[in-house]
C-alpha positions in Angstrom: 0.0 0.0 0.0 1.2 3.5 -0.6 1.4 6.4 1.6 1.2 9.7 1.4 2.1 13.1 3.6 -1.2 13.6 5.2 -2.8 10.2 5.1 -4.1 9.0 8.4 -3.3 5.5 9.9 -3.6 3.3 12.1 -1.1 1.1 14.3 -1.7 -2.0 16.4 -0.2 -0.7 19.6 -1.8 2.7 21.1 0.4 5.8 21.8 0.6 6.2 26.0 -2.1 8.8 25.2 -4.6 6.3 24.6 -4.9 7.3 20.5 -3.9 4.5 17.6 -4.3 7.1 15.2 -1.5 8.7 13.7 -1.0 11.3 10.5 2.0 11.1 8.2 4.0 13.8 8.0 7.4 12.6 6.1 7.8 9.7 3.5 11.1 8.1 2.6 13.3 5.9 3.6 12.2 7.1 7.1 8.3 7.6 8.7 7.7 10.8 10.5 4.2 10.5 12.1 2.1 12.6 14.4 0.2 11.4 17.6 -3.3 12.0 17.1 -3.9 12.1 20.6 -1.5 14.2 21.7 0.8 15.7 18.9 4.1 14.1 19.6 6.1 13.4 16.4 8.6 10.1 16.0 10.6 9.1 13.1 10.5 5.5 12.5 13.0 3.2 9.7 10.7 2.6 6.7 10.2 -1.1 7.7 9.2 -0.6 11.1 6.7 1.9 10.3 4.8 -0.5 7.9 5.0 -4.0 10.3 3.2 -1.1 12.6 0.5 0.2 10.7 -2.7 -2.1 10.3 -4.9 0.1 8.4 -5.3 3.9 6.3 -8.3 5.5 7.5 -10.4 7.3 4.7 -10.3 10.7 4.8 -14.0 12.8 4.8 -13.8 14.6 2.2 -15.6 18.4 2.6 -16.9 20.1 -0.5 -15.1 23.3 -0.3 -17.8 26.0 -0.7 -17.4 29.5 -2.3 -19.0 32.3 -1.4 -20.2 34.6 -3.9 -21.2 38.4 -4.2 -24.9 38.9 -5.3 
């Protein structure tokens, strides 16, 4: 599966914070991701990060509205 800066995942062991949740924030040979819970960024080696993660969570998609002058 292929990730992207921004994508949401999940791991199989929670954060001490209590969240699973995670965003990506770096893609390479290294992981950065971002606590969901509680903010706190870790690198991880690109193999570690992906035995870790058990699933990408969909994004919601919001329909960007534009206001216009009448």
């Amino acid at each position: 599966m292929e990730y992207q800066i921004g994508d949401i995942v999940r791991t199989k062991k929670q954060h001490p914070c209590g969240s699973k949740l995670w965003e990506i924030t770096r893609v390479g040979v290294d992981f950065k991701l971002k606590c969901q819970g509680c903010e706190h960024v870790i690198m991880l080696p690109r193999q570690k990060a992906l035995k870790m993660i058990t699933k990408k969570i969909e994004k919601t998609e919001q329909n960007d509205k534009k206001w216009h002058k009448i």
